[in-house]
C-alpha positions as MATLAB code, in Angstrom:
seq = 'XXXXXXXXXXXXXXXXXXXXXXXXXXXXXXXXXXXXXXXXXXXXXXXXXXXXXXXXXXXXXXXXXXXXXXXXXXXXXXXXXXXXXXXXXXXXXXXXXXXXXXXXXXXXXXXXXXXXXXXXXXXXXXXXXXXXXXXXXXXXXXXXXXXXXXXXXXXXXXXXXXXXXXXXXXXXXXXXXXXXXXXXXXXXXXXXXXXXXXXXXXXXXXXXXXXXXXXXXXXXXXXXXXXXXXXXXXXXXXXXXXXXXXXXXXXXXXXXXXXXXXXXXXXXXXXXXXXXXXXXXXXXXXXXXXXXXXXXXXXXXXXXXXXXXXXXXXXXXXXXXXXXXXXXXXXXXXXXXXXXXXXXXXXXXXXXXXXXXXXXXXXXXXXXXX';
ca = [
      28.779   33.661   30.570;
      31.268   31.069   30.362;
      28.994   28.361   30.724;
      27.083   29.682   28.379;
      30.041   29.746   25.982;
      31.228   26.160   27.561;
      27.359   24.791   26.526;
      27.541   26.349   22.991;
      31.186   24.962   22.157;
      29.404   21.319   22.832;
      26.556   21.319   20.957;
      29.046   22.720   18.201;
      31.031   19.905   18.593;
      28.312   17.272   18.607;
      26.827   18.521   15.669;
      29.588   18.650   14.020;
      30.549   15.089   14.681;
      27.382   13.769   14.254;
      27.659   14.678   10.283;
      30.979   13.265    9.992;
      29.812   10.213   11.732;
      26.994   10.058    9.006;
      29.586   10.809    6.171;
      31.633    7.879    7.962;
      29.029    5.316    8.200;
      28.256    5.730    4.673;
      31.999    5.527    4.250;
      32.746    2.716    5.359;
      29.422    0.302    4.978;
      26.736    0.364    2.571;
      22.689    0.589    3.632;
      20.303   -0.686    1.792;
      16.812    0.663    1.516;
      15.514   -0.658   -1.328;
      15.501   -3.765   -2.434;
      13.987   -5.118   -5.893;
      13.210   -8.113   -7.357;
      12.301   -9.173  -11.008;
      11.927  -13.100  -12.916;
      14.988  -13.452  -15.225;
      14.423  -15.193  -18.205;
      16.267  -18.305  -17.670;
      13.606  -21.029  -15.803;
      13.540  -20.380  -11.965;
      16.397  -17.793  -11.885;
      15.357  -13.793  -10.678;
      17.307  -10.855  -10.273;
      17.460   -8.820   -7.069;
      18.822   -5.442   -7.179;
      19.898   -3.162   -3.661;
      19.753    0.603   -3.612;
      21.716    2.436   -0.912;
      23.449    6.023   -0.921;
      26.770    6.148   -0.900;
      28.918    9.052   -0.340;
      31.653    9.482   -3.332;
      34.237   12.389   -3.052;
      33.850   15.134   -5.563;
      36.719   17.515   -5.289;
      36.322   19.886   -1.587;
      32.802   18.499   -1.292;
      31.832   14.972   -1.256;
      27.934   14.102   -2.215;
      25.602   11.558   -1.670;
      24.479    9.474   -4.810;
      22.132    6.808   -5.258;
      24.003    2.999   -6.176;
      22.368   -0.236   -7.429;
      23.714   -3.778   -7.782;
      21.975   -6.695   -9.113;
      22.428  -10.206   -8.933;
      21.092  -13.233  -10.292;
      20.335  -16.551   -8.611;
      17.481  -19.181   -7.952;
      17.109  -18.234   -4.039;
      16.962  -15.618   -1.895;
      19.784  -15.802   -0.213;
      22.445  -17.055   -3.176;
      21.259  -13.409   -4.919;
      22.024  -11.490   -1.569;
      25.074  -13.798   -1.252;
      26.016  -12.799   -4.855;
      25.740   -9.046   -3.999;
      28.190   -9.151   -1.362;
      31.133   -9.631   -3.930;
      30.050   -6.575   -6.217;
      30.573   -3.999   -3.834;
      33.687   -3.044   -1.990;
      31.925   -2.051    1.592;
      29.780   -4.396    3.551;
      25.996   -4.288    2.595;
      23.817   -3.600    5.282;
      19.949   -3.981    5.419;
      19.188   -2.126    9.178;
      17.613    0.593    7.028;
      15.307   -1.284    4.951;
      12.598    0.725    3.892;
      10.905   -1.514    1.048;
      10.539   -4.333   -0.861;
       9.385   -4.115   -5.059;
       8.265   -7.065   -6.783;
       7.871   -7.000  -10.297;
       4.646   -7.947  -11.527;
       5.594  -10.587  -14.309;
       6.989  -12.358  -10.696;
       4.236  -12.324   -8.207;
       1.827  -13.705  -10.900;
       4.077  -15.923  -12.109;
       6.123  -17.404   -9.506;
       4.988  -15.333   -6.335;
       6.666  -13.810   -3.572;
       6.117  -15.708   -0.161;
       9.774  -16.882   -0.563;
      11.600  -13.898   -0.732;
       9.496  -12.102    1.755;
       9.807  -14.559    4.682;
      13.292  -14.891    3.441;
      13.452  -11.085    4.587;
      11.358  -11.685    7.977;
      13.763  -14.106    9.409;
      16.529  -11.659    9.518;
      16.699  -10.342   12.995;
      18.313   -6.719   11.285;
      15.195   -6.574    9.595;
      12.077   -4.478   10.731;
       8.526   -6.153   10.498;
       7.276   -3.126    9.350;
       8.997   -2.570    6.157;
       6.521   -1.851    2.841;
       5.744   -4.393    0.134;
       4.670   -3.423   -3.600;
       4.292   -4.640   -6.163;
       5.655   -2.781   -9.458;
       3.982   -2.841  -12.877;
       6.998   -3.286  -15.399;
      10.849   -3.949  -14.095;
      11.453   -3.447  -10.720;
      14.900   -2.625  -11.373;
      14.206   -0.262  -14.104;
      11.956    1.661  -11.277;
      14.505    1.928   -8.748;
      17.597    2.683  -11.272;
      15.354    6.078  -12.381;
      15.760    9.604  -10.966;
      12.288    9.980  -10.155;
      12.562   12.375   -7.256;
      15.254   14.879   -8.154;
      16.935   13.297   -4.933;
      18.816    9.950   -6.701;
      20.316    9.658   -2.924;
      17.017    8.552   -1.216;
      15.180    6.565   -3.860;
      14.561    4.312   -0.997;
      12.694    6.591    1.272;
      11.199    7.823   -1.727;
       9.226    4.761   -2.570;
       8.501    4.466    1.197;
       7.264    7.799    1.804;
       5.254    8.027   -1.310;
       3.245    4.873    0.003;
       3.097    6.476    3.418;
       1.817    9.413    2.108;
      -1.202    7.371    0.140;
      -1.950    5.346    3.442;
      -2.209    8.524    5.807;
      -4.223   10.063    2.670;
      -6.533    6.331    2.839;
      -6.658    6.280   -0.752;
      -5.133    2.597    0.298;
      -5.283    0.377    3.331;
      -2.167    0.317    5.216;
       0.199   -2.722    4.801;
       3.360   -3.899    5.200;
       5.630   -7.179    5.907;
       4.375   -8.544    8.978;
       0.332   -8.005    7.412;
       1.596   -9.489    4.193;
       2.883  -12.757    5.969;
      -0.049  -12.749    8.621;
      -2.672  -12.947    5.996;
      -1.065  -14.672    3.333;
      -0.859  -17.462    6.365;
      -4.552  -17.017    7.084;
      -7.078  -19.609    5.980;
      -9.677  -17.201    6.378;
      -8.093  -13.694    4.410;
      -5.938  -12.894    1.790;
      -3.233  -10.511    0.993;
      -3.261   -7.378   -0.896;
      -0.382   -4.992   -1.380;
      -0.160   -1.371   -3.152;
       0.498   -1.811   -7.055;
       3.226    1.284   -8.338;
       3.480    2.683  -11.764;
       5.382    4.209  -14.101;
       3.696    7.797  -15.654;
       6.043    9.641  -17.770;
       8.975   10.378  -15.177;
       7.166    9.471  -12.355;
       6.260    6.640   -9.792;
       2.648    6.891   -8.440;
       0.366    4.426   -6.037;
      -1.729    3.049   -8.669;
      -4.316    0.713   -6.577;
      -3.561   -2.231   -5.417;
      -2.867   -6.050   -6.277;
      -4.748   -8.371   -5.034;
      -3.717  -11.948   -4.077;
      -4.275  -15.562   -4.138;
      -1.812  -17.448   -1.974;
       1.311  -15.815   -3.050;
       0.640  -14.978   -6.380;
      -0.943  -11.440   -7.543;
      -4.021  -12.291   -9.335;
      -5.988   -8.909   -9.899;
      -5.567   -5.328   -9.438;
      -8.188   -2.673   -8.292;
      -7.332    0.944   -9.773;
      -7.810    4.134   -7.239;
     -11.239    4.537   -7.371;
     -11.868    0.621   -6.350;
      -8.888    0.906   -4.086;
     -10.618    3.957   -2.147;
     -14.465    2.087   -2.057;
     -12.468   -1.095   -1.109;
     -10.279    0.480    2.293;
     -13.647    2.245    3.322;
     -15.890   -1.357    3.168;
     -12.357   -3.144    4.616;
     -12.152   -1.248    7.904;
     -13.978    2.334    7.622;
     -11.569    5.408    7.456;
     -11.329    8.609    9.755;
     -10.063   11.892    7.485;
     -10.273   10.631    3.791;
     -11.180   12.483    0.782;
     -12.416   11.754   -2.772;
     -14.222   13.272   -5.592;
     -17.368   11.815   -6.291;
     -19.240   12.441   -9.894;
     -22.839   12.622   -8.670;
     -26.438   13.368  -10.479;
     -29.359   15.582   -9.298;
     -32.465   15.733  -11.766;
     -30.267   14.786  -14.407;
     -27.700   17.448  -14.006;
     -23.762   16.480  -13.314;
     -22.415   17.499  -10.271;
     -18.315   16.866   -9.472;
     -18.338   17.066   -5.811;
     -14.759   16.386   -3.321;
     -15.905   15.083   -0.198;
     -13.124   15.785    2.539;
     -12.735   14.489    6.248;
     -14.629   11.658    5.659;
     -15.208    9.442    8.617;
     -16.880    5.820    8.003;
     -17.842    3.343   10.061;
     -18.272   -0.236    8.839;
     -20.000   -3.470   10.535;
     -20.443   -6.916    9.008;
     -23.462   -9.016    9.737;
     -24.267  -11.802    9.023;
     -27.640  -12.425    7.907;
     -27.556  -16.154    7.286;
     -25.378  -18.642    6.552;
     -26.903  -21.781    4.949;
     -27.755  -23.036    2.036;
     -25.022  -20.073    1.490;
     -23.938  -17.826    3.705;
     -25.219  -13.368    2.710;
     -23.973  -10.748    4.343;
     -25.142   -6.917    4.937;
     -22.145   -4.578    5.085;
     -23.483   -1.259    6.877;
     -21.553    1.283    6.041;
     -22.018    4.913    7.885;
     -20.315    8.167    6.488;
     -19.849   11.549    7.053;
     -17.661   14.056    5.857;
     -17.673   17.633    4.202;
     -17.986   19.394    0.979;
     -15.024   21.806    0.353;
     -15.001   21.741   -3.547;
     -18.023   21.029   -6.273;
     -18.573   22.030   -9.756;
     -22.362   22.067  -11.271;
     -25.601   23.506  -10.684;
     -26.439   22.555   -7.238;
     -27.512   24.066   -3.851;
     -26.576   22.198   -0.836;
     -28.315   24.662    1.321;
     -31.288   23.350   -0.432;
     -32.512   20.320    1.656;
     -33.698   18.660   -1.343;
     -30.546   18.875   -3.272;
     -28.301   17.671   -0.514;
     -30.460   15.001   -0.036;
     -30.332   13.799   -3.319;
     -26.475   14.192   -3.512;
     -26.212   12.081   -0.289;
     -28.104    9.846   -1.860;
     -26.135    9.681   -5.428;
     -22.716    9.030   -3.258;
     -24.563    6.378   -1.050;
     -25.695    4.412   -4.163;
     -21.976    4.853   -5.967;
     -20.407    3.360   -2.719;
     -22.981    0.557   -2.867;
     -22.832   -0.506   -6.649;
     -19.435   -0.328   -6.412;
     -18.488   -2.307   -3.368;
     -21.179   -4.928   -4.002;
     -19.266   -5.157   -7.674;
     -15.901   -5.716   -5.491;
     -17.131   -8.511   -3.465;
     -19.113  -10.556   -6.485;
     -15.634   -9.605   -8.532;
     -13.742  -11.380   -5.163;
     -15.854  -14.189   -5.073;
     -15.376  -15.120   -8.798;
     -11.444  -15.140   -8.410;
     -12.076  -16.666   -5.141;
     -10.291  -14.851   -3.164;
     -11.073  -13.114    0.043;
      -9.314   -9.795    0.865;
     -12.457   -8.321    2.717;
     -11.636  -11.371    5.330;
     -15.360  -12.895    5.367;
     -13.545  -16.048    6.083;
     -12.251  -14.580    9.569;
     -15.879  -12.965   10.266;
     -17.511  -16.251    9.206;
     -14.974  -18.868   11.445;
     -15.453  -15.734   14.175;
     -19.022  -17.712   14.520;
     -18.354  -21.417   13.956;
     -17.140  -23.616   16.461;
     -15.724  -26.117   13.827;
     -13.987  -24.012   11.607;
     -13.415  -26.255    8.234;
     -10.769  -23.892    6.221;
     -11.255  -26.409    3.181;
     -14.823  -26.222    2.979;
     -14.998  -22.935    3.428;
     -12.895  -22.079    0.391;
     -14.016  -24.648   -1.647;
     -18.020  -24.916   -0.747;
     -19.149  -21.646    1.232;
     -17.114  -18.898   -0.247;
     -18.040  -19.414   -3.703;
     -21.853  -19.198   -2.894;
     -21.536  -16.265   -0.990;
     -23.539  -13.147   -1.484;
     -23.465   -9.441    0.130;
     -25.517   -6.335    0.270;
     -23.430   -3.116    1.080;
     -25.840   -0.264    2.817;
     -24.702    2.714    2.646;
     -26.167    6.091    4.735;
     -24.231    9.380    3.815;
     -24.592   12.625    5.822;
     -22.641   15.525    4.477;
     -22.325   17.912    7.493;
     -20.235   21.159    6.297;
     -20.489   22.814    2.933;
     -19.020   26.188    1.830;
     -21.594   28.973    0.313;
     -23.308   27.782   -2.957;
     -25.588   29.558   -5.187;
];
């Protein structure tokens, strides 16, 4: 009994010191999870705003509030440099959870600066999201868009978590960023966030040349583009499909898919057949159609196997125009060449490229239908 007691009275105590030790830490130093970056209007000057919580005392009970600082400078480092005299605790960036970039600055100036500036600090974790923000930055992370001011930071991160375990996106973060924005055979996409009333929501993703953002694909794209990037294993989507003329909304859930490049040939240009396999289940439809009916699943197979086709071969002609390569045909192409030419590749093979997507769709669960 009295160890019992002796056991209890610890755990009390560690608990109990383990808040104050939170209340302290956020008493005494400042930890930035957000950080945000926009293109001032004076030539070659930005802004960079922090967002941390920060406990404040409010009469018996103290509470947890979200604070933001900006700064302006022409680097990097004289911005976070200029934030250290705003703000009377030490900022921290251990708890990094995300990096914004306005739009009007990755398509005008680009980013590669500030994020390597980011991955050579040791307190820094590799795996820390990028986005890219349509509109201010700062405005974004200044707004109550949770209900939970305290954790804006999280919030961002979390809401792009939630998209990439969902694989409406492909997953990304610092250390892809830099790795393919350093490739000579890829290039780098990140997810693009919007404003919607008083919200923030994953709205596709920007696409990039270099540093610079140079296109955006909207959800839809975004979802065709992850599956014909690297295949998925428990997506969903709602597909608006046609059988003898009738509309059919149809959710596909679980959907597994499978993709292999090959290449077919490679000179005068080099063509490509993307062979895409999926398979998933029907938990949700709306029109006349019954998918016990071998004839009508087969035709709605066949209506989401042509969508996914039409619109990924779209995607990679749209690519090739901006000549850029996020699908990474560069790496599958120098993957086969013994004297791998970077510059001719981008400047002479890429643009003549061409692609098929193929497509097979087998629907294996579907609830009762008429």
């Amino acid at each position: 009994m009295i160890k019992k007691i002796f056991t209890f009275f610890i755990l009390s105590t560690v608990i109990f010191l383990t808040g104050c030790w939170e209340t302290r830490i956020l008493d005494e130093i400042a930890l930035v999870q957000i950080v945000a970056f926009d293109l001032d209007e004076g030539e070659g000057v930005y802004e960079q705003t922090v967002g941390f919580p920060s406990y404040f005392e409010a009469g018996e009970e103290g509470q947890l509030e979200n604070v933001t600082l900006s700064s302006r400078g022409r680097s990097p480092k004289e911005t976070r440099n200029e934030l250290t005299r705003d703000w009377q605790r030490p900022l921290r960036y251990g708890q990094l959870r995300i990096l914004a970039f306005s739009q009007h600055l990755a398509e005008g100036e680009g980013i590669s600066a500030f994020v390597e500036s980011f991955y050579r600090d040791p307190r820094v974790g590799n795996q820390i999201h990028l986005s890219i923000m349509e509109g201010e930055a700062k405005k974004a992370i200044d707004t109550d868009h949770t209900g939970a001011r305290e954790r804006v930071g999280m919030y961002f991160a979390n809401l792009i978590e939630e998209n990439e375990n969902a694989e409406n996106i492909p997953r990304s973060n610092l250390h892809s960023f830099l790795f393919d924005f350093h490739s000579d055979g890829k290039d780098a996409y990140l997810p693009f966030l919007k404003t919607v009333e008083d919200r923030i929501i994953v709205n596709g993703l920007a696409l990039f040349d270099g540093e610079k953002k140079v296109a955006h694909l909207g959800p839809d794209e975004s979802f065709i583009f992850k599956m014909i990037l690297e295949g998925s294993h428990s997506g969903n989507h709602t597909f608006e499909v046609k059988r003898d003329g009738v509309d059919v909304t149809l959710h596909l859930d679980n959907i597994h898919s499978r993709v292999r490049y090959e290449e077919v040939k490679r000179n005068p240009h080099p063509h490509y057949v993307v062979q895409l396999d999926v398979k998933g289940d029907v938990d949700d439809f709306i029109g006349e159609v019954n998918l016990e009916n071998d004839q009508h699943l087969k035709a709605v197979e066949d209506s989401i196997a042509n969508q996914i086709e039409d619109t990924g071969e779209r995607l990679i002609n749209y690519f090739v125009d901006l000549n850029i390569d996020p699908l990474g045909f560069g790496e599958q192409y120098r993957s086969r060449t013994r004297d791998w030419d970077p510059k001719e590749w981008k400047e002479t093979k890429y643009p003549l490229l061409t692609a098929e997507v193929k497509v097979d769709v087998n629907i294996l669960q579907f609830g009762a239908t008429d």
